[in-house]
N, C-alpha and C positions, 0 to 999 in steps of 0.2 A: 674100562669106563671112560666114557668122552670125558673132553674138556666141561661140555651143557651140563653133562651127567653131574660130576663133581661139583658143580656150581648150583645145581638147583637140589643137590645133598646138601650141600653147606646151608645154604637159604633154609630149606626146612629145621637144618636142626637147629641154625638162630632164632627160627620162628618160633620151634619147638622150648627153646633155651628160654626165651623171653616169656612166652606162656607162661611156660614152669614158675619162672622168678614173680610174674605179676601174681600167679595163683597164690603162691606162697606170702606173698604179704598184702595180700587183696584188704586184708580183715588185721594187718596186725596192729596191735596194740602198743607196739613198742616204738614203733616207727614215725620220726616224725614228719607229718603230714599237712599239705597244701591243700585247699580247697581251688579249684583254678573253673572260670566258667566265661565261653567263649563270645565274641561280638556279632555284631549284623552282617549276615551272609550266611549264617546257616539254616537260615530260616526254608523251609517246603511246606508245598501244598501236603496239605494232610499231617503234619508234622504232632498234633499232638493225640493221634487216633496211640500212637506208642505207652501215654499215659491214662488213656481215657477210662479201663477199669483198677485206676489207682486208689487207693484208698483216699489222699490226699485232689484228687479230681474237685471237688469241691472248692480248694481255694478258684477256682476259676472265676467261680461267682463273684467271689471278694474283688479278684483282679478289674474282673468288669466294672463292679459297681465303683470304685477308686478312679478310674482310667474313663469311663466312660465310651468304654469299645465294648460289644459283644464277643468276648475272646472266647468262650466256646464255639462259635462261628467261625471265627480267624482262627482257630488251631485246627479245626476239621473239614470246612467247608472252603477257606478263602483258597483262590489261586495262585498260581507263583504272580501271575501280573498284579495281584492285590501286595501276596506279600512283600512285593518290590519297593512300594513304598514306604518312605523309612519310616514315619512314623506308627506303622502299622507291625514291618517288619519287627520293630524293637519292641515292642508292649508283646510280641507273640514269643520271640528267643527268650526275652524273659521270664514269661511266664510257667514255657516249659524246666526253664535253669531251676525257677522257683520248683514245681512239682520232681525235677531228679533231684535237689536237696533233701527236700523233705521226704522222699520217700528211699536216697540212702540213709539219711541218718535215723528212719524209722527202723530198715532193715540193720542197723550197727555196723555195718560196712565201713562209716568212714574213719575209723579208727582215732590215734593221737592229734587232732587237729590242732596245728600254732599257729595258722597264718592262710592269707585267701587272698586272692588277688584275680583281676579279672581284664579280658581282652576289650577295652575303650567301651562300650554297652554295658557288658559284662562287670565293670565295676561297680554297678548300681547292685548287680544281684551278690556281689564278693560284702558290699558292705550290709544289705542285709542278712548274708548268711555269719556275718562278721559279731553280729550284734548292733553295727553301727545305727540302721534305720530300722523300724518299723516294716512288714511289707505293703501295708496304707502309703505312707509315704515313701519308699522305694518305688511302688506302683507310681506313685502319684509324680514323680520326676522324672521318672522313664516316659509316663506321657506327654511332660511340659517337654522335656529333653527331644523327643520326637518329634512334636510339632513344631520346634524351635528349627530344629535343622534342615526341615521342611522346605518349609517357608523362607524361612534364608538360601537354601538353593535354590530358589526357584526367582529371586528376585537377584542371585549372583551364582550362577550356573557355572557346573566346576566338575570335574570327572576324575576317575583316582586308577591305577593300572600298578602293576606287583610286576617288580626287576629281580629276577633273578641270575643268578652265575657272578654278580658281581658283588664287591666286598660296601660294607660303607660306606667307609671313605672314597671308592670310587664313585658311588653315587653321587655323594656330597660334593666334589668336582666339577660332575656333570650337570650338578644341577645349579650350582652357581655358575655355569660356562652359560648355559640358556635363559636363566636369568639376568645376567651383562645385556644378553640380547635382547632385553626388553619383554621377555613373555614369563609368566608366573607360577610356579611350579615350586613345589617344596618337597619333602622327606616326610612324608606323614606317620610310616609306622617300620620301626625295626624291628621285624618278627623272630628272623633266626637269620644265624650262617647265610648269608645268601641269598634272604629271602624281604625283600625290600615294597613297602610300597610307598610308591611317591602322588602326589594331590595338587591341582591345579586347573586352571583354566585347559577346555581341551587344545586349545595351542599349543599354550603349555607341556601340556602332558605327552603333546604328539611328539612335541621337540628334543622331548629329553630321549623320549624312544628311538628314534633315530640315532641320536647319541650313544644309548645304550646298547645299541647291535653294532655300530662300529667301533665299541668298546668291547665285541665281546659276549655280551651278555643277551637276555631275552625279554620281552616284556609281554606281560598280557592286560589287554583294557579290561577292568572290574565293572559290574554292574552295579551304578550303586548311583543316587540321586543326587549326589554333591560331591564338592572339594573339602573331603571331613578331614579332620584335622587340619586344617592350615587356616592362615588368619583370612582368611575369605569363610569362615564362618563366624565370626567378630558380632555379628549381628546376632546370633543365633546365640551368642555367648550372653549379650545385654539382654534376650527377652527369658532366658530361662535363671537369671540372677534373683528374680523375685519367688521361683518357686524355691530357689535353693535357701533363701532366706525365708520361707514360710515352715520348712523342715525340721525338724526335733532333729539332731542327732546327738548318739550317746556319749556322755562326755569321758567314757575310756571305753574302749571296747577290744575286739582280739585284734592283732594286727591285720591289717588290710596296705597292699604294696603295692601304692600309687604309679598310673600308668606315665604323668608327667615327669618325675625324675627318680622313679626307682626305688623311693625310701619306700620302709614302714613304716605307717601310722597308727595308732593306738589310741587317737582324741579324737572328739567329733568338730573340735573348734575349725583345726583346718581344711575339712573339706569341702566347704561351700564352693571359698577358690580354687582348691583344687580341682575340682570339674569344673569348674567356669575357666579358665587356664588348659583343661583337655580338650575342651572343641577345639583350640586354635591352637595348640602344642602336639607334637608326634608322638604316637602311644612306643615307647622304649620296651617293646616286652623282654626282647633277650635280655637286656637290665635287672626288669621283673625277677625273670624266673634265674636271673645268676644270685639278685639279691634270695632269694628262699628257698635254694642250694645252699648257697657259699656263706651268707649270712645267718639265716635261721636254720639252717642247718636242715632241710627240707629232705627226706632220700625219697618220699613218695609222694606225686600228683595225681590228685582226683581228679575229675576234667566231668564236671556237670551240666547237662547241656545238648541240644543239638547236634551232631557232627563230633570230631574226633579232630578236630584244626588244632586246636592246639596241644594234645599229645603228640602230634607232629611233630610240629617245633619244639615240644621241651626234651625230646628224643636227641634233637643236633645240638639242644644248649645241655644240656646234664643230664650226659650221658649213659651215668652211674646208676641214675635216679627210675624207681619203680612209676610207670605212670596205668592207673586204672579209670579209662573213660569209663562213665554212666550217662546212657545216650538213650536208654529207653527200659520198661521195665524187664524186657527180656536179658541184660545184659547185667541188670541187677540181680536177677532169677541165678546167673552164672554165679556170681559173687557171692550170693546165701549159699548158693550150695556146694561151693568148695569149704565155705565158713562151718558146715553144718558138720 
């Protein structure tokens, strides 16, 4: 047997291993369990034809009529150049996050759930899978929230690009070396190990990237309408402060692990500012997901939602930990029937 041979043995029976292990606790009851639902970028054309004979298909209506988008339209019809836009993008990830909740916890799939947390978007659908909001008002701030950052990009234009091979703190470095230099550029989001993305003016952005390959490392420019996360969305932060203050939330609910510094929260009191605080603060997920490992004691991640991004990352942050995406009804179908 070659060198390849042995190597793509081993690969299969990790593959094989990991299978096994999700199968095994797909459904279990004993295990305690994260709710985790991902941000803006996994959005496709067609993206909710996956749920369209769901039982739960209906809430769409609701979505609509709260948001004031025809999201049966937008989950079946619109294009990727539609769904590019953010505020359009975000009312559609959402939407589908809403229908894989509800239709794993119809199927009992999601087992012992203590805790939920969600990728910068994704927090709107963590808290109302949380108990924290309503999906009326989750709807309804995912829309404010969308048109806010909109609009704020487009009157302060900013581009966002993912540094990988390099650690943190070497970012952090590079990006106060470019900054000295007079161009604007921050750390928006720490995903995983190595997996960085930085938000800025595209000067900015360009500069740190040059930086970044003679350090080493790699950079890819993101498609994405603004400089999110960084205070070049400040503006976008003041107009959606009034919806966050028109919103019910619950004043205990199940824990929800805020993307601005990691904790848990279990009150509704502080999250107004907390999202008003996340447009212009970097989403800390490796934080996230060490805090609901290491602290809540987390061994399995659901991952609800469009795409499979962040069972990626919680692969290189906890390690140990079982992670079962639910990305469309067919991969639910899997789940019942190992359960059955």
């Amino acid at each position: 047997m070659t060198n390849d041979d042995t190597a793509n043995t081993e690969n299969r029976a990790n593959t094989e291993n990991r299978a096994n292990t999700e199968n095994r606790a797909s459904t279990s009851e004993d295990v305690r369990t994260a709710l985790v639902f991902p941000g803006q970028g996994a959005q496709k054309q067609g993206m909710g034809e996956v749920w369209r004979e769901a039982e739960s298909w209906p809430l769409v209506a609701g979505i609509s009529e709260h948001t004031g988008v025809d999201v049966e339209d937008l989950l079946l019809k619109a294009d990727d150049d539609t769904l590019r836009r953010t505020d359009l993008a975000q009312i559609a990830v959402f939407s589908t996050e809403v229908l894989a909740h509800r239709e794993a916890a119809a199927a009992g799939v999601l087992g012992e759930v203590v805790a939920c947390a969600g990728h910068s978007l994704g927090e709107y659908t963590a808290l109302y899978a949380a108990g924290a909001l309503s999906l009326a008002d989750a709807a309804r701030l995912v829309a404010a929230r969308g048109r806010a950052m909109r609009g704020c990009a487009e009157r302060s234009p900013g581009t966002m690009a993912a540094v990988v091979r390099l650690d943190e703190e070497t970012v952090a470095g590079l990006v106060a070396r470019v900054r000295e230099a007079g161009q604007e550029v921050w750390v928006a989001n720490v995903n995983a190990p190595g997996a960085i993305v930085v938000s800025g003016t595209a000067d900015g952005v360009a500069g740190l990237g040059e930086a970044a390959v003679e350090s080493g490392g790699k950079v890819i420019p993101l498609k994405v309408g603004g400089a999110f996360h960084s205070p070049r969305m400040a503006d976008a932060a003041a107009e959606l402060e009034a919806a966050l203050a028109a919103a019910e939330f619950a004043a205990e609910h199940m824990p929800v692990v805020a993307n601005v510094d990691a904790r848990a929260y279990a009150g509704g009191e502080q999250w107004p500012d907390l999202e008003l605080r996340q447009l212009t603060s970097r989403v800390r997920w490796e934080e996230c997901v060490r805090t609901l490992a290491d602290e809540l004691g987390c061994a399995r991640f659901v991952e609800l939602g469009p795409g499979r991004q962040l069972t990626g990352m919680i692969r290189r942050i906890a390690k140990e930990a079982v992670t079962v995406p639910v990305d469309s009804s067919a991969a639910l179908a899997k789940l019942t029937a190992v359960s059955a």
